[in-house]
Legacy VTK file of the C-alpha trace (Angstrom):
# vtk DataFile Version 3.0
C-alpha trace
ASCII
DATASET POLYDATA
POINTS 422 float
111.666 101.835 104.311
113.356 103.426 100.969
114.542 105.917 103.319
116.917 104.418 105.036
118.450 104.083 101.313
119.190 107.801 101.519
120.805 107.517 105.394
123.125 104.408 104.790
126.572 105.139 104.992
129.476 104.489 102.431
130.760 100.858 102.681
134.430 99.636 102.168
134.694 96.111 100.075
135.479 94.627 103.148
132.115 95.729 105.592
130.314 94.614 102.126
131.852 91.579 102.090
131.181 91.552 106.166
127.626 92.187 105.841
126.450 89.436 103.489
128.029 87.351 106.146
125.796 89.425 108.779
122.772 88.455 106.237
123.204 84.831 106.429
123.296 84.627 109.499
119.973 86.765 110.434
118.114 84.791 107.722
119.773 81.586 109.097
117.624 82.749 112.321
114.927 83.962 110.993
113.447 81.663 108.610
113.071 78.762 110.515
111.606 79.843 113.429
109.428 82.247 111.297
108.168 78.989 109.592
107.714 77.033 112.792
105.824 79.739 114.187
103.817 80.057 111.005
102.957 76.415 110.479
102.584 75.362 114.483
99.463 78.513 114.424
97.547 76.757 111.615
97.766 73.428 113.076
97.352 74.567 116.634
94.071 76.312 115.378
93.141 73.845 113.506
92.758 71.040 116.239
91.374 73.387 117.893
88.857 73.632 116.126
88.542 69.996 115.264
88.096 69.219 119.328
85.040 71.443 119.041
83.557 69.074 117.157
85.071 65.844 117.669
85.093 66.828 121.100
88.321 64.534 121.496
91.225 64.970 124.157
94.329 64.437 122.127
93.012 67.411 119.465
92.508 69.568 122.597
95.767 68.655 123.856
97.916 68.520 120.807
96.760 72.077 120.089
97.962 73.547 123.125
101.226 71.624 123.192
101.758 72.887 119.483
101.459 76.548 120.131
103.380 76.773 123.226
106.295 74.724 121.934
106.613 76.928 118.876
106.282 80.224 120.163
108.215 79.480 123.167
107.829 82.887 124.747
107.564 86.188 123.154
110.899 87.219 123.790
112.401 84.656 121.781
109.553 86.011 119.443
111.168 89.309 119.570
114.579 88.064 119.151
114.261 85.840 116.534
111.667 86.781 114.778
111.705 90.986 114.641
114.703 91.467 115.350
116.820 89.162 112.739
114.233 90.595 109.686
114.582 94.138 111.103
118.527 93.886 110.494
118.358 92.028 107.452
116.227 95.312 106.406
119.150 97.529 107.499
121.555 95.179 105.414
119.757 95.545 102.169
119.347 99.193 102.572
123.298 99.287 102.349
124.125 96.712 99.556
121.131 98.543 97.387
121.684 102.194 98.724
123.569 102.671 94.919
120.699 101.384 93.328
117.441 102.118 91.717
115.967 99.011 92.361
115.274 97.627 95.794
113.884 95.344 98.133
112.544 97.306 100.655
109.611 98.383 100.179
108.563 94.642 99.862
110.278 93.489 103.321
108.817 96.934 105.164
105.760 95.828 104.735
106.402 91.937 105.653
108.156 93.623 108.832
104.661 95.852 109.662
103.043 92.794 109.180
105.187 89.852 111.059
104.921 92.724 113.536
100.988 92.444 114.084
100.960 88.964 112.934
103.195 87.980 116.210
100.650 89.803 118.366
97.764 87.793 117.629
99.477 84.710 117.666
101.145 85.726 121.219
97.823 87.122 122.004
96.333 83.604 121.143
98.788 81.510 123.218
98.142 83.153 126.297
94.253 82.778 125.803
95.037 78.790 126.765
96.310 80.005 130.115
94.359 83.049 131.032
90.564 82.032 129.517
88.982 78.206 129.604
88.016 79.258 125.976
90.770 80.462 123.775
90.969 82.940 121.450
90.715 81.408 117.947
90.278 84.008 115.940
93.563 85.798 116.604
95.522 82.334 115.907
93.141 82.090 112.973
94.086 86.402 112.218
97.738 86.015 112.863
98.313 83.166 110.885
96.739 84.676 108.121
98.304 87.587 108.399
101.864 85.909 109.092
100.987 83.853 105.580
101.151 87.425 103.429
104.134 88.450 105.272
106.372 86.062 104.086
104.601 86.214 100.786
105.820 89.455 100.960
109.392 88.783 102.803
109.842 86.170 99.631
109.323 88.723 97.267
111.954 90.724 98.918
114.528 88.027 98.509
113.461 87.314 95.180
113.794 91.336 93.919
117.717 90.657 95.465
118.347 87.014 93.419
117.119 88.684 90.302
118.692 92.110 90.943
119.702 92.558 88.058
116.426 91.536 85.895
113.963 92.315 87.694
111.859 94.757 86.510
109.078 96.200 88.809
105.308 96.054 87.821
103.969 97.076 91.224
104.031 96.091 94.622
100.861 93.834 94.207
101.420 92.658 90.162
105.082 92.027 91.562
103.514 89.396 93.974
101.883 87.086 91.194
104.776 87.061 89.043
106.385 83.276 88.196
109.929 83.335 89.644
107.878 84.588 93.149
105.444 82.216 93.016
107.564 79.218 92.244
109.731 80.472 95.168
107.260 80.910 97.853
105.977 77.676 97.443
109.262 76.514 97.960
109.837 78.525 100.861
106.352 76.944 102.431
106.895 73.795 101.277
110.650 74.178 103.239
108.814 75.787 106.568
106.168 72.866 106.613
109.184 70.534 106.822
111.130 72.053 108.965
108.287 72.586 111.000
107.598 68.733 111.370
111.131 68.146 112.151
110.562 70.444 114.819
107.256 69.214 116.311
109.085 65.418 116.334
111.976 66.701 118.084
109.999 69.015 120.659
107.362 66.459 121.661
110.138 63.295 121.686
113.427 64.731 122.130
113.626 67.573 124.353
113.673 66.848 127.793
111.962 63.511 127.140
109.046 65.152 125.880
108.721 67.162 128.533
106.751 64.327 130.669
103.986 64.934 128.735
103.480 61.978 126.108
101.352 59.026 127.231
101.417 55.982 124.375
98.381 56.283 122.729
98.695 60.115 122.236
102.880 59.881 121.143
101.520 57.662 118.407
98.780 60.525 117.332
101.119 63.027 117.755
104.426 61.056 115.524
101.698 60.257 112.829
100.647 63.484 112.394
104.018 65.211 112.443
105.508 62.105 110.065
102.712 63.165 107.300
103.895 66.637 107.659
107.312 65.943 106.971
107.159 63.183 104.318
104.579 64.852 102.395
106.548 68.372 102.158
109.846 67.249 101.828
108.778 64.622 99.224
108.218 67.441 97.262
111.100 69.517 97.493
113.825 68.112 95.511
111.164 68.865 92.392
110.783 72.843 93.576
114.664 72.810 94.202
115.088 71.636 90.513
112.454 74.592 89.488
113.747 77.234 91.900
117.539 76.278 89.952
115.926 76.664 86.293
114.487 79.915 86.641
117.586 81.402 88.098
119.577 83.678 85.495
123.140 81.977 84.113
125.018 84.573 84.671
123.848 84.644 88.359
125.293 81.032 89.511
128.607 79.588 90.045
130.728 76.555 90.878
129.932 77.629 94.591
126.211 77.380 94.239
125.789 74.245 92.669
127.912 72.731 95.592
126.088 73.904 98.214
122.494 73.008 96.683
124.051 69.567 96.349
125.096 69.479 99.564
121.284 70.534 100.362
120.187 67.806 98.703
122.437 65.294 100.500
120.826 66.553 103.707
117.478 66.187 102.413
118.231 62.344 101.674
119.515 61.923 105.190
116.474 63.609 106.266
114.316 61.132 104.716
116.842 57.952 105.939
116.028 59.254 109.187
112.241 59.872 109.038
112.015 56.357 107.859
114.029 55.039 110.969
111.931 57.168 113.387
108.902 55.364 111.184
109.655 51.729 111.209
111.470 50.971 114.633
111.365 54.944 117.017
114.169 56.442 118.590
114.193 59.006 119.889
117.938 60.496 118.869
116.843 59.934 114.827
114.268 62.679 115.636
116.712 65.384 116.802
119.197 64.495 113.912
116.141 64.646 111.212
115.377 68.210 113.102
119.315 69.511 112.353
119.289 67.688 109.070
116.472 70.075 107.748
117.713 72.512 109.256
120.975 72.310 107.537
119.799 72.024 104.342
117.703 75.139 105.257
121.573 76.816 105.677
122.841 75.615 102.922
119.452 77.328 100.440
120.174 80.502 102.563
123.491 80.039 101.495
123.473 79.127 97.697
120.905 82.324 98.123
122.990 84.747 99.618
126.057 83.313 97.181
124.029 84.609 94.456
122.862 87.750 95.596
126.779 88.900 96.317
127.095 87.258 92.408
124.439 89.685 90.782
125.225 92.840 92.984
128.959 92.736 92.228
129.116 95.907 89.827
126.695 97.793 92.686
129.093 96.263 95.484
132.542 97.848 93.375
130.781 101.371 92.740
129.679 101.518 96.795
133.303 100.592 97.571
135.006 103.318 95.235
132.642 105.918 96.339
133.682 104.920 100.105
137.560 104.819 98.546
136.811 108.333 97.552
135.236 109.456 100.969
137.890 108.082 102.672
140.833 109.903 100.634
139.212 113.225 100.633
138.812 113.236 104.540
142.310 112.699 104.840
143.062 115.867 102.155
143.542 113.235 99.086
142.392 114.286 95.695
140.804 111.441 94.159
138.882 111.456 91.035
136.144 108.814 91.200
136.633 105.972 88.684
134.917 103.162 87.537
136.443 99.798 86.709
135.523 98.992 83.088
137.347 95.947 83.557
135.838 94.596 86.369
132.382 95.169 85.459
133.218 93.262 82.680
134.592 90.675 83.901
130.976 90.061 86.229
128.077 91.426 83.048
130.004 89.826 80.099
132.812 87.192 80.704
130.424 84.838 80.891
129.241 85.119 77.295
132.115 86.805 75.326
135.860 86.974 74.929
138.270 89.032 72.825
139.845 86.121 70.598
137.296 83.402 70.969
133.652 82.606 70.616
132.069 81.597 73.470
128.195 82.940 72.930
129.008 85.873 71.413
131.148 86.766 68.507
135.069 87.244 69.549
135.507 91.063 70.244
138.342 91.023 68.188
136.298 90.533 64.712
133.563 92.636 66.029
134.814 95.435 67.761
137.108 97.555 65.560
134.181 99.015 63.425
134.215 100.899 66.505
137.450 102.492 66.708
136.329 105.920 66.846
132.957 105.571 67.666
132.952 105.204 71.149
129.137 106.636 71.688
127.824 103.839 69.002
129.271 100.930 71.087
128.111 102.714 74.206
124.618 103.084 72.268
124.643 99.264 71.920
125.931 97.753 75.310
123.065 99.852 77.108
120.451 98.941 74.191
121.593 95.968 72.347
120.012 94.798 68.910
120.560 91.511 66.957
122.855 91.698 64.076
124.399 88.612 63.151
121.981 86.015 62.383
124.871 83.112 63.321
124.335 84.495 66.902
121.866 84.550 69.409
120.410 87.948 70.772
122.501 89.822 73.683
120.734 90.465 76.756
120.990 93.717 78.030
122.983 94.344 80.696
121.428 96.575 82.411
124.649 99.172 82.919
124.089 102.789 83.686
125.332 105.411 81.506
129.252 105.475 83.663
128.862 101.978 83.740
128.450 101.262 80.054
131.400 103.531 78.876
133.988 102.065 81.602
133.282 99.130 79.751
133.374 100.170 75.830
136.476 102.487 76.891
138.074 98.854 78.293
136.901 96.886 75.320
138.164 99.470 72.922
141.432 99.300 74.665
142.097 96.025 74.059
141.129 95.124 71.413
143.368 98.071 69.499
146.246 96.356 71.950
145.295 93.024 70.348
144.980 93.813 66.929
148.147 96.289 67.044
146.117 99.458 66.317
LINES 1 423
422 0 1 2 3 4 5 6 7 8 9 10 11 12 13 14 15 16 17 18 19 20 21 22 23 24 25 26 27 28 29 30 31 32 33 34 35 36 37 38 39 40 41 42 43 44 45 46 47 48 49 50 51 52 53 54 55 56 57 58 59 60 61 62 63 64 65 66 67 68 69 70 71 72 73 74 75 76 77 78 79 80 81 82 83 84 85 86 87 88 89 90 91 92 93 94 95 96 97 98 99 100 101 102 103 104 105 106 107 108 109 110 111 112 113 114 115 116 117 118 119 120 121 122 123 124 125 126 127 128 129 130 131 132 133 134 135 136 137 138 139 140 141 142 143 144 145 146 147 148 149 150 151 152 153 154 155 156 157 158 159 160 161 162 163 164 165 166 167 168 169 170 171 172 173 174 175 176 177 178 179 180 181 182 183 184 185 186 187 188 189 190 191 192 193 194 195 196 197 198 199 200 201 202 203 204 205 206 207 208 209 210 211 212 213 214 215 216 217 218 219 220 221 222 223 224 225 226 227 228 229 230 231 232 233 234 235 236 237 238 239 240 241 242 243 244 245 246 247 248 249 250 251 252 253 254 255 256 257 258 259 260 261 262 263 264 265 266 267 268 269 270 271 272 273 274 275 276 277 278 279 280 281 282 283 284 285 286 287 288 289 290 291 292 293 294 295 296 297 298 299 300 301 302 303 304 305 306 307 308 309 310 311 312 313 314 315 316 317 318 319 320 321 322 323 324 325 326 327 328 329 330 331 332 333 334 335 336 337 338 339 340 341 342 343 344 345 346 347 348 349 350 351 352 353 354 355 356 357 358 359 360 361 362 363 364 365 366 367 368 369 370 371 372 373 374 375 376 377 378 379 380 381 382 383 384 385 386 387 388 389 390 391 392 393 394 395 396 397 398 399 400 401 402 403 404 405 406 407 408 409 410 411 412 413 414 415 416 417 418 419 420 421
């Protein structure tokens, strides 16, 4: 998939801007069905192969109900499973077609996969119409397969969150790494959730059940998809707390704390209603627990998306000048192609320094005019920083390319001879 990298066209601020909107709303479709679909397989296989033993009618029954209200139909399969993660792929070609590091390897090869994964799993949901014995092993092949895909597809949003510190050790190291583990167990913890929500609201909402829940097996079927939900959401404010620790400082923003709090406000409604549905059933409290995960679902992809745009900022300003530049020379403009030393600053090192105060670092004005005529040397240490005052802590580095890092010395150096009246 890297080379659709070298294909993607130049982007004005505005179609950037546009298509992180775009990439909500394709995740916002994907995941949950993705995790439905994931989650309904393994339990629809697994009664299944409990009612071989057990030899009892609800497991028989609950495991045909289960598949065929997840998948639906495989044109919904299509459309909201390949297509959404097929244009989220195109989407991430253009925000990273500036940039060394990518994503796309790691969501080609979740695509390949959903891709064959779907197959099986369509391929098994038919077998309960077309053969009296259905075909386990696909359900039991897809789901596996399904499972490493969005290991995979995880990774993939992961490499975008940490854009700018992540730093590749291979495609199968890059797997076992912390901040991906501790985020794919939140994403499955999420999708068993949601996928509870959405076996409660299926089997007791939609058209009354569909005409197909007697007493005794409604009861089998809300205790089974009530321990789904309580247990997995029980355990996702904790792995909401982790995913929010492990995320860089300079990465979040007012905007992102709001909308993981409103996240968690959903998830308490959530578990107001599951408690209602549990103590006295109504139907209704099952369809707004279903939206109520589902929301909070938005409002991760969200707080996710927030601070991708956040850490590709400097990428997002350089694809936008080189379109600037495109654009003027088509219509017979000369245009020289700059880079805004300022504003890179403003989104690497606001955050940690300032030209009169202390803030982490030392105030540029104390530090800085050693410099005056050594341009290079400053340049040397923004791209390769080293500890020098013991009062401070270490500076990260920033990870600026060569243009990048002397836009930003040239703009330091200027003000800071304007401020000190050199």
């Amino acid at each position: 998939m890297e080379f659709l990298k070298n294909i993607a066209l130049p982007q004005s601020a505005g179609d950037i801007e546009l298509l992180h909107y775009m990439l909500v709303l394709m995740l916002f479709l994907f995941i949950p069905f993705i995790s439905v679909i994931l989650w309904g397989t393994v339990l629809s296989v697994y009664f299944k192969m409990k009612e071989k033993i057990s030899l009892e009618e609800n497991h028989r029954k609950i495991s045909k109900d289960i598949i065929e209200l997840v998948t639906v139909n495989k044109s919904i399969g299509i459309i909201l499973g390949i297509v959404p993660l097929f244009t989220a792929i195109l989407i991430f070609s253009q925000l990273f077609s500036a940039s060394e590091t990518s994503n796309l390897e790691f969501l080609g090869i979740a695509f390949i996969l959903l891709t064959i994964a779907l197959y099986f799993i369509y391929d098994y949901r038919d077998s309960f119409e077309n053969l009296k014995t259905p075909k386990v092993i696909s359900g039991i092949i897809g789901s596996a397969i399904l499972f490493i895909a969005l290991w995979m597809f995880v990774t993939g949003i992961t490499v975008a969150v940490f854009y700018e510190y992540w730093k590749p050790a291979g495609s199968i190291q890059d797997l076992f790494t912390s901040v991906v583990i501790i985020r794919f167990i939140y994403f499955l913890a999420a999708s068993i959730a949601i996928t509870g929500g959405a076996l409660l609201f299926g089997f007791f909402y939609l058209e009354g059940g569909k005409g197909r829940i007697d007493k005794e097996y409604g009861k089998f079927v809300k205790r089974i998809a009530i321990i789904i939900t309580f247990t997995a959401t029980l355990l996702l404010p904790l792995l909401i707390f982790a995913n929010l620790i492990i995320l860089p400082g300079t990465v979040l923003s007012g905007a992102v704390f709001a909308y993981i709090t409103i996240g968690l406000f959903s998830l308490f409604l959530a578990y107001h209603f599951l408690y209602m549905i549990f103590t006295r059933y109504s139907s209704k409290f099952t369809a707004l627990l279903f939206f109520a995960l589902l929301f909070m679902i938005f409002t991760v992809i969200i707080s996710d998306q927030l601070i991708i745009n956040n850490s590709t900022k400097v990428q997002s300003a350089i694809l936008a000048t080189k379109y600037d530049v495109i654009l003027n020379e088509l219509k017979g403009e000369d245009t020289v192609l700059e880079i805004s030393g300022e504003e890179i600053y403003k989104v690497k090192c606001a955050a940690c320094h300032s030209f009169d105060n202390k803030i982490v670092g030392p105030p540029h004005n104390e530090v800085v005019p050693k410099y005056i005529g050594k341009e290079q040397q400053l340049i040397s240490f923004i791209r390769n920083p080293v500890k020098i005052d013991p009062n401070y802590p270490p500076m990260p580095n920033p990870g600026l390319e060569p243009n990048e890092a002397k836009a930003v010395a040239e703009y330091i150096l200027k003000q800071v001879k304007q401020n000190i009246g050199k």
